[in-house]
LUMKE-479059 format. One record per residue (C-alpha): residue number from 1; residue in three letters; x, y, z. Coordinates in Angstrom, 2 decimals. Example, Ala and Ser with C-alpha at 12.3 -4.5 7.8 and 13.67 -1.06 7.14 Angstrom:
% LUMKE-479059
  pos  code     east    north       up
    1   Ala    12.30    -4.50     7.80
    2   Ser    13.67    -1.06     7.14
***
This chain:
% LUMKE-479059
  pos  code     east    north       up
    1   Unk     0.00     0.00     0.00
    2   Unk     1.25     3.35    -1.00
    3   Unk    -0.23     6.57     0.84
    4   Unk     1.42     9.97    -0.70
    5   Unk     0.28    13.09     0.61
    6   Unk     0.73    16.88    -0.73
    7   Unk     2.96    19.39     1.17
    8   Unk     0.71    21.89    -0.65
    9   Unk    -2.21    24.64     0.27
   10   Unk    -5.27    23.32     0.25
   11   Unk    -4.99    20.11     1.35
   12   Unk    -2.77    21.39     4.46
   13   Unk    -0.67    24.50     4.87
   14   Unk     3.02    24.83     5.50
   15   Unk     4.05    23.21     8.91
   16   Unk     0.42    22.10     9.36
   17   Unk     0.12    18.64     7.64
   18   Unk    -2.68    17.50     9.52
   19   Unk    -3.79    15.39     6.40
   20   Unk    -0.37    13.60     6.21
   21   Unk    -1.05    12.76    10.09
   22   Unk    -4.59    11.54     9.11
   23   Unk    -2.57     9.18     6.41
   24   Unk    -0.88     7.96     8.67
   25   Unk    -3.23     6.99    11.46
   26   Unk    -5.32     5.52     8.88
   27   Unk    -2.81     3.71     6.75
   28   Unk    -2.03    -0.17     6.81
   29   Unk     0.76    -0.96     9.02
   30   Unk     3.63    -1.41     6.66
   31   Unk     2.68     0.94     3.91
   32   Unk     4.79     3.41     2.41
   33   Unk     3.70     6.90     3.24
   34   Unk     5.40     9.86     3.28
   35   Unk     4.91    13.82     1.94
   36   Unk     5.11    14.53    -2.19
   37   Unk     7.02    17.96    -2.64
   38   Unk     6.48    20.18    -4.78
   39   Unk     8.97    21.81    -6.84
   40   Unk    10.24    25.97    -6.61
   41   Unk     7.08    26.81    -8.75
   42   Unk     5.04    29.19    -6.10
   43   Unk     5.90    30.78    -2.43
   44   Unk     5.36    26.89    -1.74
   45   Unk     8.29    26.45    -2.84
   46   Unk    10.45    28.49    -0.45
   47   Unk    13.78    26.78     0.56
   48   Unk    12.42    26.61     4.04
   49   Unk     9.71    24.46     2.86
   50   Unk    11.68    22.16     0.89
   51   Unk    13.76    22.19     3.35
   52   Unk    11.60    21.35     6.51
   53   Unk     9.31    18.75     3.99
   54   Unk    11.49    15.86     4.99
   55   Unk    11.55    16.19     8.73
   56   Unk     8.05    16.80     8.70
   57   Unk     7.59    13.48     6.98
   58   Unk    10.15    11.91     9.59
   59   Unk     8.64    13.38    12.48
   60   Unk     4.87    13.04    11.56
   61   Unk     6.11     8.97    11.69
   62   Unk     5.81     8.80     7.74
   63   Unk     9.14     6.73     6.28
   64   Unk     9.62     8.68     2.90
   65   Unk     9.46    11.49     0.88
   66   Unk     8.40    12.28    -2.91
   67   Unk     9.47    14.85    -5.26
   68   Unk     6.60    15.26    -8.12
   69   Unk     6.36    17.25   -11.46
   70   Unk     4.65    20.48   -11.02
   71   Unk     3.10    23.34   -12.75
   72   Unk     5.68    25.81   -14.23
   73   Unk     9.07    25.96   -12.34
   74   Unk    10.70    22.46   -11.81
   75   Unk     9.27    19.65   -14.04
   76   Unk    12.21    17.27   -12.95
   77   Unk    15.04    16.24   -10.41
   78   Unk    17.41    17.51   -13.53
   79   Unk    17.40    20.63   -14.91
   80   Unk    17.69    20.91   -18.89
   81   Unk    21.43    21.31   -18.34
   82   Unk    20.81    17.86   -16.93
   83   Unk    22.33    19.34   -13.55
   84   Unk    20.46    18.70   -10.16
   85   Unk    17.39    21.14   -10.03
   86   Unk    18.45    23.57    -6.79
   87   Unk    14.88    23.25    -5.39
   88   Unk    15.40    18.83    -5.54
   89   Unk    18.76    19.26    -4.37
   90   Unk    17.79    20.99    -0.98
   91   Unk    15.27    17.93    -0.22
   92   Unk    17.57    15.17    -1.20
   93   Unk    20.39    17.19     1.01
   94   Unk    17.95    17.27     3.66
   95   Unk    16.77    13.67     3.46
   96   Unk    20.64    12.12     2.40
   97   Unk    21.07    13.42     5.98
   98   Unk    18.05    11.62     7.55
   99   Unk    19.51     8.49     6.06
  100   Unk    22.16     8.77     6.93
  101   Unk    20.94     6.99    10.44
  102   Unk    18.77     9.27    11.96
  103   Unk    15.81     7.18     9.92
  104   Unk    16.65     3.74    11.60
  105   Unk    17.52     6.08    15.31
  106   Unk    13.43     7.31    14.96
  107   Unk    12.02     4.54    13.29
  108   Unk    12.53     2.24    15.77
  109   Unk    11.22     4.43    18.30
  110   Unk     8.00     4.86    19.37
  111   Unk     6.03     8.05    18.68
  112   Unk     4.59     9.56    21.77
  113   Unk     0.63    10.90    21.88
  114   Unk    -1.25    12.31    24.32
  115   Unk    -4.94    10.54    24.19
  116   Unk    -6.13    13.20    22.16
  117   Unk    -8.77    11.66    19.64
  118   Unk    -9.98    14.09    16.31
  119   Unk   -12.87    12.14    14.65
  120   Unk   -12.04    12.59    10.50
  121   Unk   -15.74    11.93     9.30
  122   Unk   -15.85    12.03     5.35
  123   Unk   -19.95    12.00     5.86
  124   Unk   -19.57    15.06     7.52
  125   Unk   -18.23    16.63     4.18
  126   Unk   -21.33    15.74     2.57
  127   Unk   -22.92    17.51     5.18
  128   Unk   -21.60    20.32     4.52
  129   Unk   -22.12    20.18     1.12
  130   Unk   -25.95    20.00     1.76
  131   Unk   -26.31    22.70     4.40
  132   Unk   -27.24    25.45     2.36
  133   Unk   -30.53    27.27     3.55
  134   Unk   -32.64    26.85     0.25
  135   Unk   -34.23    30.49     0.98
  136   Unk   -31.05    32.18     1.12
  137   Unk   -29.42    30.19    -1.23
  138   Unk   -32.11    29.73    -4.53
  139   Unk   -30.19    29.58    -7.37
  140   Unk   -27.94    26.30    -8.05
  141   Unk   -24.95    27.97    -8.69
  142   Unk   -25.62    29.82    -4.66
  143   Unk   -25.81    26.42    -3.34
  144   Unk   -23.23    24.96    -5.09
  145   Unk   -20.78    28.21    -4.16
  146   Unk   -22.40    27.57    -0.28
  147   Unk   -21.45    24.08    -0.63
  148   Unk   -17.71    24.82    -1.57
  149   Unk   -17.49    27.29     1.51
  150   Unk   -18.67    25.15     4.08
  151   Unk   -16.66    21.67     2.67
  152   Unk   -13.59    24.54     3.30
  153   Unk   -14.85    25.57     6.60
  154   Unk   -14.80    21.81     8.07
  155   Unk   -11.28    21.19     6.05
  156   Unk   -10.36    24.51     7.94
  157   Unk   -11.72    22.97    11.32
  158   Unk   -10.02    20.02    11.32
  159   Unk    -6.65    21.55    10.00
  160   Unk    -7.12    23.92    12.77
  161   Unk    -7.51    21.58    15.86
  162   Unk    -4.75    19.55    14.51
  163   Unk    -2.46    22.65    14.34
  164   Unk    -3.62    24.44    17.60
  165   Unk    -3.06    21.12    19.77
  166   Unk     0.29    20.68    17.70
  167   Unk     1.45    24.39    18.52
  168   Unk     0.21    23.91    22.20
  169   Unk     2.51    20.99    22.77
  170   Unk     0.03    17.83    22.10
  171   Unk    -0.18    15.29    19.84
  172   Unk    -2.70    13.89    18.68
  173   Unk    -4.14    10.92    16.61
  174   Unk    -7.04    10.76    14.20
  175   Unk   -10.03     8.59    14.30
  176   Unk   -12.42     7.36    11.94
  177   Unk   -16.04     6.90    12.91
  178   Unk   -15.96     3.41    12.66
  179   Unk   -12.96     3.14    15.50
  180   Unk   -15.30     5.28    18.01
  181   Unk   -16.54     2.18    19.86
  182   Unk   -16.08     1.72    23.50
  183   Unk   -13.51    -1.10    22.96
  184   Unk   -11.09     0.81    21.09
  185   Unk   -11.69     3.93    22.72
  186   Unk   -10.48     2.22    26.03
  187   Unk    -7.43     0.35    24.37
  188   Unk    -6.13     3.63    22.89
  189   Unk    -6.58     4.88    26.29
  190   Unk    -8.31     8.22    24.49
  191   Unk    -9.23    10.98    27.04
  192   Unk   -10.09    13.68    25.14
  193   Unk   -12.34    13.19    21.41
  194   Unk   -12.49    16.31    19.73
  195   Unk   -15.49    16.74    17.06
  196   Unk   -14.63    19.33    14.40
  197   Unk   -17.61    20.79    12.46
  198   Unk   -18.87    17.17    12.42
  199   Unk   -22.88    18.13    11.20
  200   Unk   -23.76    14.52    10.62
  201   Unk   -23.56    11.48    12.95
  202   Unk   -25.14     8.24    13.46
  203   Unk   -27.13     7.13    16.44
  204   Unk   -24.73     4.38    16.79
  205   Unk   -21.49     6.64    17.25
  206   Unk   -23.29     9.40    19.54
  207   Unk   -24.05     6.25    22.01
  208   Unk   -20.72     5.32    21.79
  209   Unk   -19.69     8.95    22.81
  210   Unk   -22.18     9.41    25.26
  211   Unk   -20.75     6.03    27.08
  212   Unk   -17.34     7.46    26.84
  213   Unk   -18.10    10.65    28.67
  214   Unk   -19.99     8.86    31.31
  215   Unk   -17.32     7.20    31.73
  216   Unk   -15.01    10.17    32.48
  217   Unk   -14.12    10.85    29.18
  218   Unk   -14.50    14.64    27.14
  219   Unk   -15.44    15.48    23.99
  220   Unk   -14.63    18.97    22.46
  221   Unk   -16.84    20.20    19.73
  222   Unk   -16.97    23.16    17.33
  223   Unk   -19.95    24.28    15.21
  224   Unk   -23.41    22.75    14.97
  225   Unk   -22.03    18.76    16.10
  226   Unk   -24.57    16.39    15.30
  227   Unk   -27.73    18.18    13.49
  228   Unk   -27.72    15.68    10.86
  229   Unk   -28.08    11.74    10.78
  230   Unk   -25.61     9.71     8.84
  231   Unk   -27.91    10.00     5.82
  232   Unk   -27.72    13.87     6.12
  233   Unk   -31.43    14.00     7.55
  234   Unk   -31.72    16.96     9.65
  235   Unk   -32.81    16.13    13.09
  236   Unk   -35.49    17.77    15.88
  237   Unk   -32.61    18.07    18.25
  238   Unk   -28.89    17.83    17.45
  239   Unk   -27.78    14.08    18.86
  240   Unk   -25.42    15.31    21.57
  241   Unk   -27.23    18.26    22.75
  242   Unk   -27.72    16.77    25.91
  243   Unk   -23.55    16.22    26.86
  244   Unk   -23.41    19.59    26.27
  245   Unk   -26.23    20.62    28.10
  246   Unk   -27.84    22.96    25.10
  247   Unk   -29.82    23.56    22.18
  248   Unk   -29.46    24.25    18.62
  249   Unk   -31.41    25.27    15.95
  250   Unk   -31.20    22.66    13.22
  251   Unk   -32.94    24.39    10.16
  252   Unk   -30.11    23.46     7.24
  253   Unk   -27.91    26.34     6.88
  254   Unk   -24.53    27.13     8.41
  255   Unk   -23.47    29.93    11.16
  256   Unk   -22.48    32.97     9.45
  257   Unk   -23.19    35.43    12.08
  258   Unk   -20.29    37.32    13.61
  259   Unk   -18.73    39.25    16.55
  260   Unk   -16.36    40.12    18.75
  261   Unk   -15.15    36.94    21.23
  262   Unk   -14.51    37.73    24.50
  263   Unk   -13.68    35.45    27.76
  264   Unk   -14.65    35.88    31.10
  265   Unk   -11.56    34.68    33.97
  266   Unk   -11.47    30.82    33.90
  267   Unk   -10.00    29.45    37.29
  268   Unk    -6.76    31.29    36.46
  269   Unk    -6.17    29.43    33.23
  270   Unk    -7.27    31.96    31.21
  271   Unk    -6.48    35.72    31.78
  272   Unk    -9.47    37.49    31.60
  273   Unk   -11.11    39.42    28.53
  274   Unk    -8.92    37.70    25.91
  275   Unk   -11.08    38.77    22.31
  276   Unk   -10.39    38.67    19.00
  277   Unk   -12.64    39.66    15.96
  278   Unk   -14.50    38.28    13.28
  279   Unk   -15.75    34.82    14.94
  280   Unk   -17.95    32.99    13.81
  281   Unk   -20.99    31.76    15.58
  282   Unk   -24.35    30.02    15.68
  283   Unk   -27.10    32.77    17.47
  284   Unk   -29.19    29.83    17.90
  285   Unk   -27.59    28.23    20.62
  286   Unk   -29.34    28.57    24.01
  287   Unk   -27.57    26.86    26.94
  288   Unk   -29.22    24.75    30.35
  289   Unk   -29.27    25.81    33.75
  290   Unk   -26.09    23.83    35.27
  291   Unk   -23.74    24.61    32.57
  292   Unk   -20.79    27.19    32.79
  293   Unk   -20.43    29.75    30.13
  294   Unk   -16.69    31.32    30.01
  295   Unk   -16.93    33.09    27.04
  296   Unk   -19.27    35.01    24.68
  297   Unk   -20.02    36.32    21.14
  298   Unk   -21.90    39.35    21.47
  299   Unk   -24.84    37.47    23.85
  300   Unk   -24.45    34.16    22.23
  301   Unk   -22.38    32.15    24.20
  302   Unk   -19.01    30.68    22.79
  303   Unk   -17.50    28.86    25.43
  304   Unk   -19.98    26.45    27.30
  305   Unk   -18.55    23.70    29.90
  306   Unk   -21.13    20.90    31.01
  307   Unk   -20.65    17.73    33.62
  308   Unk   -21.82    14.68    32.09
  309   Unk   -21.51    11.79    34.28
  310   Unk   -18.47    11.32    34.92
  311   Unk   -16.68    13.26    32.27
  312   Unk   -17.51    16.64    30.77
  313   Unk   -18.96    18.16    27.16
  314   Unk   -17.44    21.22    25.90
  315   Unk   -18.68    23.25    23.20
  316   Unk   -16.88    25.84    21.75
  317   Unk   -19.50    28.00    19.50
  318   Unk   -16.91    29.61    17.69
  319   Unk   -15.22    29.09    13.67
  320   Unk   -12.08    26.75    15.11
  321   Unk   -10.89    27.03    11.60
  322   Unk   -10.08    30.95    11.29
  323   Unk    -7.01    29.15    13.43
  324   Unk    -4.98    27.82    10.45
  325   Unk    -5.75    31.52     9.09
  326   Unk    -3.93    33.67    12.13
  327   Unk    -0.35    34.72    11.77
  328   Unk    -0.28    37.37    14.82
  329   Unk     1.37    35.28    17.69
  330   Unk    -1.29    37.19    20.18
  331   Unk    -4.12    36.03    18.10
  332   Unk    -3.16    32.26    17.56
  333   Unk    -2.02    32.17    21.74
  334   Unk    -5.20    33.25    22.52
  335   Unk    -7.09    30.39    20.61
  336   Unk    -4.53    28.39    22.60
  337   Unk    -5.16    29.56    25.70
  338   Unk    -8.94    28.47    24.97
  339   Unk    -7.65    25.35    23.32
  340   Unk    -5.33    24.35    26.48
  341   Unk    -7.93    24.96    29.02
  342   Unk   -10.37    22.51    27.48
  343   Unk    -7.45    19.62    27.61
  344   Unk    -6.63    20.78    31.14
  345   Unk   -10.33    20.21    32.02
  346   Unk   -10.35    17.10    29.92
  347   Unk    -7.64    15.67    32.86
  348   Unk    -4.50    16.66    30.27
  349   Unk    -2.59    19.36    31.87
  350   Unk     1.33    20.36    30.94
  351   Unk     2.82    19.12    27.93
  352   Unk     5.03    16.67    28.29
  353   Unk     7.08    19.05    26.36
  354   Unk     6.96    22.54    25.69
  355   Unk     9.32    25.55    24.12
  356   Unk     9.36    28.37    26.44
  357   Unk    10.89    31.53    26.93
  358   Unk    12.28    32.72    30.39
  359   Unk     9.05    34.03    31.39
  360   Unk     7.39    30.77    30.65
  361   Unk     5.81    31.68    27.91
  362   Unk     5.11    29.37    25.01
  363   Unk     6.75    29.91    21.64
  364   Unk     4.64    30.97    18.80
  365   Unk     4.01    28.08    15.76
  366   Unk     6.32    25.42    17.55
  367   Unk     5.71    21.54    16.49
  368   Unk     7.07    19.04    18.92
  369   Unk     7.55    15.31    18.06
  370   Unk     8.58    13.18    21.04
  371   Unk     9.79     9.66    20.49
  372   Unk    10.51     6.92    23.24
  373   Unk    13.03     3.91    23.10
  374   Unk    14.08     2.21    25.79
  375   Unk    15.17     4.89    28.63
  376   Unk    15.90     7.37    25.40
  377   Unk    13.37    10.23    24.23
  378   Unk    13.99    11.87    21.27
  379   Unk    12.69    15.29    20.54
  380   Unk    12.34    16.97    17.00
  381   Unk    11.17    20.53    16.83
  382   Unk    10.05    22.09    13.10
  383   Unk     8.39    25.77    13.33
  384   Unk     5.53    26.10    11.28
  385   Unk     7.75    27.85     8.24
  386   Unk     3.98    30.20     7.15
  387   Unk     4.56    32.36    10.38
  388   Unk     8.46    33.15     9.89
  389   Unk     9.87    35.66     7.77
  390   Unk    13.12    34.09     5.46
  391   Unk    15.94    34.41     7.73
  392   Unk    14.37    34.40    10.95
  393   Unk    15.03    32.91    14.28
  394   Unk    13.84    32.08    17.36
  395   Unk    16.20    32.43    19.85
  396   Unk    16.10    33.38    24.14
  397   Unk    13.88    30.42    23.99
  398   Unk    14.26    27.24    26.34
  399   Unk    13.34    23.47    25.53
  400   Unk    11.39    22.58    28.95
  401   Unk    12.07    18.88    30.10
  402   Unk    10.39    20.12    33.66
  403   Unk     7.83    17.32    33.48
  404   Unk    10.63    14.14    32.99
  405   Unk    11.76    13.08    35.93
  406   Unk    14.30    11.07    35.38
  407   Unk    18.05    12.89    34.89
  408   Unk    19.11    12.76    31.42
  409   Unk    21.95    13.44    29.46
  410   Unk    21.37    15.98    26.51
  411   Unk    22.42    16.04    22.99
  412   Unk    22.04    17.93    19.83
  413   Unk    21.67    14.95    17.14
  414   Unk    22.03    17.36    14.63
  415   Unk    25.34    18.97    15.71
  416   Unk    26.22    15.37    18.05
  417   Unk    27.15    18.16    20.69
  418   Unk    26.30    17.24    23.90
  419   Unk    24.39    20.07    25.82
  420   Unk    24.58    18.97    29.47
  421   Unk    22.12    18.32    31.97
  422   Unk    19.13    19.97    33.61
  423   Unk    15.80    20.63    32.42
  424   Unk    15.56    23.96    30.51
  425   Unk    18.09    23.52    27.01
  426   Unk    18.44    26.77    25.43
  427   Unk    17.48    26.66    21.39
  428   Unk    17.43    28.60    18.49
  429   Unk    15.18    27.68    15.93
  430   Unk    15.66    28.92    12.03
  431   Unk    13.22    28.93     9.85
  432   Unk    12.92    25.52     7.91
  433   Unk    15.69    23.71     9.87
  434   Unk    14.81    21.41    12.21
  435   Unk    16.05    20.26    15.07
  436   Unk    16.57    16.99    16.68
  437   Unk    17.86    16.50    20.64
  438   Unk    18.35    13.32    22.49
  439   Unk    17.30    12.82    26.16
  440   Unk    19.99    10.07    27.33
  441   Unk    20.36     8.04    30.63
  442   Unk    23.79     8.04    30.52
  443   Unk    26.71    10.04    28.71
  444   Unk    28.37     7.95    26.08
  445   Unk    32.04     7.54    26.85
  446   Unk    33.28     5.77    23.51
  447   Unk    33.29     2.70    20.96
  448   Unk    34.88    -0.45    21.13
  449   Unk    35.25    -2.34    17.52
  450   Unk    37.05    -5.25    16.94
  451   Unk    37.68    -6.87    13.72
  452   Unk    37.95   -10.42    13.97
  453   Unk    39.70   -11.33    10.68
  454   Unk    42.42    -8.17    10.39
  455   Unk    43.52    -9.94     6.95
  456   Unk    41.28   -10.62     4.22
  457   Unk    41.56   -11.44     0.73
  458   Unk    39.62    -9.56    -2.01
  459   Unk    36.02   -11.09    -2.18
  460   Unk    35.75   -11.97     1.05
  461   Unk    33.68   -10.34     4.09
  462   Unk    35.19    -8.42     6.93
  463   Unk    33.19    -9.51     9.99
  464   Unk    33.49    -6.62    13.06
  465   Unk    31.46    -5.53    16.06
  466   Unk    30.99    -2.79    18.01
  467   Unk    30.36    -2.64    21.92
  468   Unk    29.20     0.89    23.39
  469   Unk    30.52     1.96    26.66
  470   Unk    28.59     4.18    28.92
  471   Unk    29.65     6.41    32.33
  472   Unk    27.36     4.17    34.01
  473   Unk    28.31     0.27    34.67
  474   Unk    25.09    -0.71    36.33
  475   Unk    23.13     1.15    33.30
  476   Unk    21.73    -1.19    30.30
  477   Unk    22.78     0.40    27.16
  478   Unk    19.89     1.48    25.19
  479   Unk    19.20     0.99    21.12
  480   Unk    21.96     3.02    19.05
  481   Unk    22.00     3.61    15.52
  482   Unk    25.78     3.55    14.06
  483   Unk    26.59     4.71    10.79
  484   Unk    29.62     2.24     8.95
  485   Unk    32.40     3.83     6.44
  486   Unk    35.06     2.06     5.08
  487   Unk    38.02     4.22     3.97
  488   Unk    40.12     2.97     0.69
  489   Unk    43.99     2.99     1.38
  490   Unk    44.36     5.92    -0.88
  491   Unk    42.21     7.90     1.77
  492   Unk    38.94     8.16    -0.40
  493   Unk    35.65     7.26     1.43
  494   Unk    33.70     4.39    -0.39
  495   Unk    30.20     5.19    -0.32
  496   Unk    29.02     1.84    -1.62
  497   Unk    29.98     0.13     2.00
  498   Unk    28.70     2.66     4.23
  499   Unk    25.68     1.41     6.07
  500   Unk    24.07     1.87     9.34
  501   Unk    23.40    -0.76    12.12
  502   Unk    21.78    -1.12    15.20
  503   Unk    23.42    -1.39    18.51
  504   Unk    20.82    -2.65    21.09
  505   Unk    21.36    -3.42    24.68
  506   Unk    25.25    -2.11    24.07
  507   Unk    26.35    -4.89    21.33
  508   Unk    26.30    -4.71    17.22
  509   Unk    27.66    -7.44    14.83
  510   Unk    27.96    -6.93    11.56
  511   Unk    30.23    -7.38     8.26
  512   Unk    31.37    -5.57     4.87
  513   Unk    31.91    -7.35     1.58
  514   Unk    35.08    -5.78    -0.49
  515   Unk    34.90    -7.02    -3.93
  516   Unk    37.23    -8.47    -6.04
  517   Unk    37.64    -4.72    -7.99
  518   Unk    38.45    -2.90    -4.73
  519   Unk    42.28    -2.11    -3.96
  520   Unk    44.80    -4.14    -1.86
  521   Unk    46.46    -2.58     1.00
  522   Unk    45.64    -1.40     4.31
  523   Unk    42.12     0.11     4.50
  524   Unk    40.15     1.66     7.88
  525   Unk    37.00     1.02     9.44
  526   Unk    35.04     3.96    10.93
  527   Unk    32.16     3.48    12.77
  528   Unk    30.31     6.76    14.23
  529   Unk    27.38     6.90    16.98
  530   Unk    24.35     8.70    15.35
  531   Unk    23.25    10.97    18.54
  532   Unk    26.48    11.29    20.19
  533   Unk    29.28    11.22    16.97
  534   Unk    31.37     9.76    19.58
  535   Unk    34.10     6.73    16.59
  536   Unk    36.05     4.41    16.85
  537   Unk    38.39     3.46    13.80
  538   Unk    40.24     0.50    13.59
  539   Unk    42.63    -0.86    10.12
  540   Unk    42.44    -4.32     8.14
  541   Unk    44.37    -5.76     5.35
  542   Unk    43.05    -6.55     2.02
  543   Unk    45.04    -8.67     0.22
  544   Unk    44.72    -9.75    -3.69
  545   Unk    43.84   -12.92    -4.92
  546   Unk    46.61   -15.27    -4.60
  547   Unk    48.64   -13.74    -1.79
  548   Unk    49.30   -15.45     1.13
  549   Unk    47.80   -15.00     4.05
  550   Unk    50.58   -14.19     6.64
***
């Protein structure tokens, strides 16, 4: 199974790739997926886009990346002076470096998420399609024009969510409808389900919800959730009105009223009268008697909080997907600050980790990716490259580890510089470049290779391994990925017997071939530690055919 995705507007903006996440939630274990990059054609085609579309692909758990024709620009990898393209050779520079072992270091690693749940509901894009009010909308080509607009508007939503958990430190998963059953639910150990303009919904999956919530569970949702059945019937009453406590009109048309959105003080997680303009609302929503309302458009309410058994409904009656749409920091923090309040109540407080600056403030458009093996975490950090100016930094910023306990050992895989200890890592984060740090149990002190047959004739293998040594004898090694060269006696690096192997629990075996063409005479054996760069080198004889072996 292939499963390609766009790094393209439209289908996901720069540093967003929420639908390359829904690929690959939904994919078949195995498949190929990975991002399909454009070429320099458009502003997609900044070198800070090419140049983040790899790690995006890496850290997003997808194991390629694609370069397509496209419109004007680039048509191929080769120019027509059949010399590498400059916008191709900027991805394949980018990914020769992935490759070069950072791809087996993260791909045998475990991506972390944080029981956060968006429901991808391809009825719900029919819905939209149908929800244009037939008296405000007479003519075919209106309704057709509606339907366009509101398909956008859920695209938007979803997009959103995905981005504004991403930039608050989360991570979340997608779900399909069929996967929302209380079985799965539980084995995913989901906490939070987030509905994003989802119109239409069977009785069968609102049950399903309704258990979960009981059960201690929340469920966020944006506009008008659940006004249609899954045959795109409107309903009397939308199907989860009552976890949310409200009621909604559900004559077909779509919120385009309006106003100012302010917030009222919510237990100190929110600073009071945070607003921004132009949101979106339904006027029809009228609330119950028990519920708490933290935030308003105009008199409608926007921000509506309701217990439900054991877990909690929130409604946010407010366009999620203007989001995507916001490049002032102040704007998009405040839709955060809404955003992280609802996980907090939802049971999911600090990011495991966060960017800050020394104030404790969180940096603006950051995407964290946080992989576990063994004792190791891995951390990759890509800023969302639509909110940066070409050239820019972010710098007087601090990677916050405040929330792992354990002590750790801190390295810049990028750089193999180690960084120290503590718990607050400085960075500085340019536009398009990634970055990719190590959380270690233990400081690597060195190598040890051996090479048990020193003398080999041409044709033969050269069998070698490699034991790592850590500052910490009682300490189990964990996985390490180690990159191979073999260096020719004239000096020269042959490419075709580099490799990379795994280390795990502290021990690698492994062998090169040297073929009949390659030189006699004494050649050397590198091997390098991926996070760490930490060698060891040791030399071997090749001799040609017919010479004795002394």
């Amino acid at each position: 199974s292939l499963a390609v995705t766009p790094q393209d507007e439209g289908y996901g903006l720069p540093g967003d790739c929420s639908v390359s996440a829904a690929v690959a939630s939904f994919a078949i274990p195995g498949s190929i997926t990975g991002l399909s990059v454009n070429g320099d054609a458009s502003s997609r085609g900044s070198d800070e886009l090419l140049r983040s579309a790899p790690w995006e692909s890496l850290f997003l758990r997808m194991n390629s990346v694609w370069w397509k024709k496209t419109y004007g620009g680039v048509d191929a990898a080769l120019t027509p002076q059949n010399t590498l393209s400059p916008a191709f050779s900027a991805v394949a520079e980018e990914a020769r470096e992935i490759m070069g072992g950072i791809d087996i270091l993260l791909g045998g690693s475990t991506l972390h998420t944080d029981h956060i749940g968006i429901l991808y509901s391809p009825v719900s894009k029919f819905a939209a399609w149908t929800s244009a009010d037939p008296e405000t909308h007479p003519s075919a080509a209106s309704v057709s024009q509606h339907g366009f607009d509101n398909i956008h508007m859920m695209s938007s939503s979803v997009r959103s969510f995905y981005l504004a958990f991403r930039e608050a430190g989360y991570n979340p998963v997608f779900v399909a409808e069929d996967q929302v059953t209380d079985s799965w639910l539980i084995e995913q150990n989901i906490k939070v389900l987030v509905l994003p303009f989802i119109q239409a919904m069977s009785d069968e999956t609102a049950d399903y919800i309704k258990k979960f919530v009981k059960r201690g569970g929340t469920v966020i949702a944006d506009l008008r959730p659940g006004v249609m059945d899954d045959h795109l019937v409107m309903r009397d009453t939308g199907v989860l009105d009552t976890v949310f406590d409200i009621t909604q009109g559900t004559e077909r048309k779509t919120p385009t009223v309006s106003g100012t959105f302010v917030s009222q003080k919510i237990r100190g997680k929110i600073p009071a009268q945070i607003t921004f303009d132009n949101c979106r609302s339904d006027p029809t929503v009228k609330t119950g008697k028990d519920v708490f309302v933290f935030a308003s458009v105009g008199n409608t309410p926007a921000v509506i909080f309701n217990r439900y058994g054991s877990g909690c409904g929130i409604f946010l009656n407010m366009d999620m997907g203007r989001y995507e749409l916001m490049n002032s920091g102040r704007q998009r923090a405040a839709y955060r600050d809404v955003i992280s309040w609802c996980l907090s109540s939802g049971g999911l407080y600090t990011p495991v980790i966060s960017v800050r600056d020394s104030k404790g403030v969180m940096e603006n458009g950051m995407n964290i990716s946080v992989f576990k093996d063994f004792d190791a975490i891995y951390i990759g950090l890509l800023r969302n490259p639509a909110l940066m100016e070409t050239g820019d930094s972010v710098s007087g910023y601090f990677l916050d580890l405040t929330r792992i306990k354990s002590p750790g050992f801190i390295y810049n895989v990028r750089t193999r510089e180690y960084l120290g200890t503590g718990s607050k890592i400085p960075v500085n984060v340019q536009t398009g470049k990634a970055e990719l740090f190590a959380f270690m149990p233990y400081r690597l002190v060195g190598l040890d290779m051996k090479i048990n047959n020193p003398v080999v004739v041409v044709g033969n293998t050269v069998d070698f391994s490699v034991t790592i040594i850590t500052g910490r004898n009682n300490t189990k090694p964990c996985r390490h990925a180690l990159r191979v060269e073999a260096v020719a006696p004239d000096g020269s690096l042959k490419p075709f017997l580099a490799s990379t192997i795994e280390a795990v629990f502290g021990d690698a075996k492994s062998t090169i071939y040297i073929s009949p063409d390659d030189p006699p005479g004494r050649w050397v054996l590198r091997v390098t530690d991926i996070v760490t760069g930490r060698q060891a080198e040791r030399s071997f004889m090749v001799m040609a055919t017919g010479s004795t072996n002394q």
